[in-house]
C-alpha positions as CSV (number, residue, x, y, z in Angstrom):
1,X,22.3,10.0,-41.7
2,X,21.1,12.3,-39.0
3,X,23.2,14.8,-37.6
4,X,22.2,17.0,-34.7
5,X,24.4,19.6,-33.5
6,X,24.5,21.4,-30.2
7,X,20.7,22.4,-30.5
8,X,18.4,24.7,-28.2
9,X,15.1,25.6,-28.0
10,X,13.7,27.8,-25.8
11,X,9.3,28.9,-25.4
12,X,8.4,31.8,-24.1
13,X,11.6,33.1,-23.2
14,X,12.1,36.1,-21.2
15,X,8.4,35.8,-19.6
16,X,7.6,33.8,-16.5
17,X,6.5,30.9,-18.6
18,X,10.2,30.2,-20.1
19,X,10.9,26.5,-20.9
20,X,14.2,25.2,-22.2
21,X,12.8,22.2,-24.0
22,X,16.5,21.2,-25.8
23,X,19.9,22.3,-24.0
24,X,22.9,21.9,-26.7
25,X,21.5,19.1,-27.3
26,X,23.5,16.9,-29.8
27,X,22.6,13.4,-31.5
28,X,24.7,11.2,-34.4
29,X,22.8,8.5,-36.3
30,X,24.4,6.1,-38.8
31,X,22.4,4.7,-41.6
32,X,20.2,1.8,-40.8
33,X,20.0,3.1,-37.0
34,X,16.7,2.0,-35.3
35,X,16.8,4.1,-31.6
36,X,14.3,3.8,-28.9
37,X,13.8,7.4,-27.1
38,X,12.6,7.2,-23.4
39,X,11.9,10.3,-20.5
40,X,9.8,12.1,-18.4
41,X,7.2,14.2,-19.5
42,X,8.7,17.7,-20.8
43,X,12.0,16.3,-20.9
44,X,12.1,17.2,-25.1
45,X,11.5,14.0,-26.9
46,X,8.5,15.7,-28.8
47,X,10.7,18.8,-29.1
48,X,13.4,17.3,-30.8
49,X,11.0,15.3,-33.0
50,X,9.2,19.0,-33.7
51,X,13.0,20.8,-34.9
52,X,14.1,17.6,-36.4
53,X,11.2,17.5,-38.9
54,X,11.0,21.5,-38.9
55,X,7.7,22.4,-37.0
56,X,9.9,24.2,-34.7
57,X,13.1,26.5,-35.5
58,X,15.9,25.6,-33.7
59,X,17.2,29.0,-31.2
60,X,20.6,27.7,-31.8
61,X,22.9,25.0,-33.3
62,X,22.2,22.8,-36.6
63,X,20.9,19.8,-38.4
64,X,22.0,17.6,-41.3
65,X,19.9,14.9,-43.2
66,X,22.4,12.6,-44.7
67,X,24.9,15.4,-45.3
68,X,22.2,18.4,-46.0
69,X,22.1,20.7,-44.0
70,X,18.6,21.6,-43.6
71,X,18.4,24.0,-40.2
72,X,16.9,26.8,-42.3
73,X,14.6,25.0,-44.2
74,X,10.6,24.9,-43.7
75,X,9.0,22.4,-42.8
76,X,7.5,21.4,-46.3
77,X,11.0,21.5,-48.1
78,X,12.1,18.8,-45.2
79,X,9.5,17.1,-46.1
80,X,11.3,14.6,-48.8
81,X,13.7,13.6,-46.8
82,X,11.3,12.6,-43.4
83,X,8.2,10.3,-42.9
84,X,6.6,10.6,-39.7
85,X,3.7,9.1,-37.5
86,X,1.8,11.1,-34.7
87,X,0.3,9.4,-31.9
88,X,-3.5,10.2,-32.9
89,X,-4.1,6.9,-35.7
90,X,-6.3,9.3,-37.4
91,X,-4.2,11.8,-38.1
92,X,-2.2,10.4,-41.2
93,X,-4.9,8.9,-43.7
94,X,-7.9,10.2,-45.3
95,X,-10.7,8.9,-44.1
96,X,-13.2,9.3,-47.2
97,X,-11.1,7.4,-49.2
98,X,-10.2,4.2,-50.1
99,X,-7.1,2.1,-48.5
100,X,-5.4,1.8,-52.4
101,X,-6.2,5.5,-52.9
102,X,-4.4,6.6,-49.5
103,X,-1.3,4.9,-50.7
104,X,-2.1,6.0,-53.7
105,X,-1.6,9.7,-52.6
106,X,1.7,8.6,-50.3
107,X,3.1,7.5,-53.6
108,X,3.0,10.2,-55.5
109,X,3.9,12.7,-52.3
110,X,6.4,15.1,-53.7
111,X,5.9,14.0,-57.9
112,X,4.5,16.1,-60.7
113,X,0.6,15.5,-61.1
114,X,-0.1,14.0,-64.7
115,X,-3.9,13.4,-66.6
116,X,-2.2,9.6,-66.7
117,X,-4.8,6.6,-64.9
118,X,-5.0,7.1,-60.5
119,X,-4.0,3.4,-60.3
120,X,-2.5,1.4,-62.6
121,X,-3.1,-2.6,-62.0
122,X,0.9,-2.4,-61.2
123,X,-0.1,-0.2,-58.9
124,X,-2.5,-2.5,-56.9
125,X,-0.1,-5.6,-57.2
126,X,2.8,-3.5,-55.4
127,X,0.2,-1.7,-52.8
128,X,-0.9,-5.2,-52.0
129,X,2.5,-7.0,-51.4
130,X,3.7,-3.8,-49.3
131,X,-0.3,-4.3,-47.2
132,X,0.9,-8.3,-46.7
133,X,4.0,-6.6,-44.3
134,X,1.8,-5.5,-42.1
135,X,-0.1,-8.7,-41.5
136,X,-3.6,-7.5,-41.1
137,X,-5.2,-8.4,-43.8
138,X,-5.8,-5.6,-45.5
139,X,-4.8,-6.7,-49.0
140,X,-7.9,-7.8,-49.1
141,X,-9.6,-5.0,-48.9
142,X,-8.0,-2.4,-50.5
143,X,-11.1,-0.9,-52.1
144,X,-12.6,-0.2,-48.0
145,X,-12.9,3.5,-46.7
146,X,-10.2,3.9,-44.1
147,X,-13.1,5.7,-42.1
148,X,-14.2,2.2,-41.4
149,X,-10.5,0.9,-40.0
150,X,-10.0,0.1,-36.3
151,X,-7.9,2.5,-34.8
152,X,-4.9,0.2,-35.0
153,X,-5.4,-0.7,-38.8
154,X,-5.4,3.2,-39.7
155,X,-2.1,3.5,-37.9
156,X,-0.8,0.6,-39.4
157,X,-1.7,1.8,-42.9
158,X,-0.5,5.5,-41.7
159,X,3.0,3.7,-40.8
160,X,3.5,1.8,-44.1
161,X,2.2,5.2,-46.3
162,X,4.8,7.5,-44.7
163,X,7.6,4.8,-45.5
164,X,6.1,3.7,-49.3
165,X,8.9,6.3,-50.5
166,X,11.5,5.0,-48.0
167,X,12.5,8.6,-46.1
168,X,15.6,9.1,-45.0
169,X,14.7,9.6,-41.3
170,X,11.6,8.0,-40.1
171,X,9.9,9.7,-36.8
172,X,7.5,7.6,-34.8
173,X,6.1,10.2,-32.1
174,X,4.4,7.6,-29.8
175,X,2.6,6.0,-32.1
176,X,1.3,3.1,-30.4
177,X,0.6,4.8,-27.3
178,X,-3.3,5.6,-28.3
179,X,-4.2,1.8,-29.0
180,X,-4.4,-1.1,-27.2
181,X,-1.8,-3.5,-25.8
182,X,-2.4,-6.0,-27.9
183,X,-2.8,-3.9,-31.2
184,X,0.1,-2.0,-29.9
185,X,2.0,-4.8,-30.0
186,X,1.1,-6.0,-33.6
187,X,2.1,-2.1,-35.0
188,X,5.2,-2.5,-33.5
189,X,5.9,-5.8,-35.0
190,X,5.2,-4.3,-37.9
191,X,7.2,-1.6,-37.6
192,X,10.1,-3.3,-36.7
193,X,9.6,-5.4,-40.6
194,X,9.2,-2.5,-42.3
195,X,12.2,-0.6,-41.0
196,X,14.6,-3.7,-40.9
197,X,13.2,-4.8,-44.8
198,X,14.1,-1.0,-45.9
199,X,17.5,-1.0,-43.3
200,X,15.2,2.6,-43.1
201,X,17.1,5.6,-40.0
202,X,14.3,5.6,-37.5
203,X,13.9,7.8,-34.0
204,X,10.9,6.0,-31.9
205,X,9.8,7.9,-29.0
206,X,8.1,5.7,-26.4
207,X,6.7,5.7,-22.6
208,X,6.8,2.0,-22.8
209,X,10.7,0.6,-21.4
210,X,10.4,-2.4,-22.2
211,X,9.4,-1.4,-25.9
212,X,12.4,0.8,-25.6
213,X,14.3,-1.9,-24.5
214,X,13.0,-4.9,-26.9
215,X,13.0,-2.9,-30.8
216,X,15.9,-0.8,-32.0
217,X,19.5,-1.4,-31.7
218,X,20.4,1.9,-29.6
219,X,18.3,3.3,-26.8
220,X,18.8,7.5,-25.8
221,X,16.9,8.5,-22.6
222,X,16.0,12.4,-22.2
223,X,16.0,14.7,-19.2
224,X,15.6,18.7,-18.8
225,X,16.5,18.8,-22.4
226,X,19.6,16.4,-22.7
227,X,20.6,13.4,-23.7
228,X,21.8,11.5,-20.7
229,X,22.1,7.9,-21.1
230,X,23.0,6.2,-24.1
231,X,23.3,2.7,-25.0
232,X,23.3,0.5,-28.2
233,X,24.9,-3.3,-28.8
234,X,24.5,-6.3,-26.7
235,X,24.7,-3.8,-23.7
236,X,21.2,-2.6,-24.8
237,X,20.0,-6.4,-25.0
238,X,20.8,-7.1,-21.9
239,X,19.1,-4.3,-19.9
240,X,16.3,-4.8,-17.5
241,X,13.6,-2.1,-16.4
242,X,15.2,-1.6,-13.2
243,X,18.5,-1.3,-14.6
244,X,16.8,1.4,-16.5
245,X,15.3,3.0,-14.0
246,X,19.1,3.0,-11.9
247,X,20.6,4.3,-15.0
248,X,17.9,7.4,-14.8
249,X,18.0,8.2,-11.3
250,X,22.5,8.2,-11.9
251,X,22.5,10.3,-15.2
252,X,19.7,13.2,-13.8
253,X,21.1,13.1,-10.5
254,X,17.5,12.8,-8.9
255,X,14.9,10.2,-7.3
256,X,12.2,11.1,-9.5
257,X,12.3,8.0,-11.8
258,X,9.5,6.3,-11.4
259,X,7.4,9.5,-11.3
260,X,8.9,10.4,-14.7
261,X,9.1,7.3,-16.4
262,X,5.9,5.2,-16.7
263,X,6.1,2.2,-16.6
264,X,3.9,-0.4,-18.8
């Protein structure tokens, strides 16, 4: 579903502020893949996140979405094929208008407009069994400004909009890592239902290792722009922090584990 070929990406270069952010970097994900990504600061999980979706142009290398290859393409022509959560909750709804109206607009993303009704009352019934998923209770209030959400609800609603049309790569860029532990935790249970219900192809970028460790079924850790450790199956299931932490400080080659990895 995702292919990722030998990419690189380089700020800056030639100037004293040159940063490799992705070294050859390559990545293959089967359909239905849930992986966890885990590393230091600057060691490209945002970066590859960034060229995946098209913010950034890749220097070298390529990348296919289910068989297309799309390394030339802008960011809004990617756009059908990827949904995508930022960290910030307030960054993917509209906060002047209503919950149903917010999905409303998710819906339609990419379709012809028409002078036909907003919202149909088909339209409410499915927006409100998709709102049950999240277990909030929020299909009860669908006629609420978002504005007046908790941080964890917006995020939750942002979640479920950028999945209504069931992408075919699904990019969570740290999106728990701006709420609570406790709401944290509810978002990612509802991620994990609405990825697992749609058997959606989803690349989760966390600090958190024991998240890493507990969702997905294949975890990728980053370093200096590489992947180096990789590990899916029961091997995954079985992995402890510390065993984590071993496996970083053997695949970079360095002590600096526990000052690049935080640990929650």
């Amino acid at each position: 579903m995702l292919k990722i070929e030998q990419i690189s990406k380089v700020f800056n270069p030639g100037t004293v502020n040159e940063k490799v952010a992705l070294n050859q970097l390559s990545l293959h994900l089967q359909p239905g893949d849930f992986v966890t990504v885990i590393g230091g600061n600057g060691a490209g999980k945002s970066t590859m996140l960034n060229c995946v979706s098209g913010l950034y142009s890749v220097d070298q290398g390529s990348i296919l979405i289910d068989g297309v290859d799309v390394t030339a393409l802008p960011e809004y022509k990617r756009a059908k094929y990827i949904g995508r959560v930022f960290q910030d909750p307030m960054m993917g709804t509209a906060a002047t208008m209503q919950i149903e109206e917010n999905l409303a607009l998710a819906a339609r993303r990419g379709k012809k407009r028409t002078l036909k009704v907003g919202i149909t009352k088909q339209d409410r019934e499915f927006y409100k069994e998709q709102l049950k998923i999240l277990d909030l209770g929020l299909e009860e209030r669908m006629t609420a400004k978002v504005g007046l959400l908790s941080g964890g609800q917006r995020q939750a609603l942002t979640l479920l909009m950028a999945t209504l049309q069931q992408p075919k790569i699904l990019l969570l860029d740290e999106h728990t890592a701006a709420l609570d532990p406790k709401t944290a935790a509810k978002v990612l249970e509802a991620t994990q239902r609405i990825v697992e219900k749609n058997n959606l192809t989803t690349l989760m970028i966390t600090h958190n290792m024991r998240d890493a460790i507990t969702y997905g079924n294949r975890l990728i850790m980053m370093y200096n722009g590489r992947i180096v450790v990789d590990i899916s199956g029961e091997k995954k299931k079985q992995l402890t922090v510390e065993q984590l932490l071993n496996l970083f400080s053997q695949a970079s080659g360095s002590d600096e584990a526990n000052d690049k990895l935080l640990l929650s």
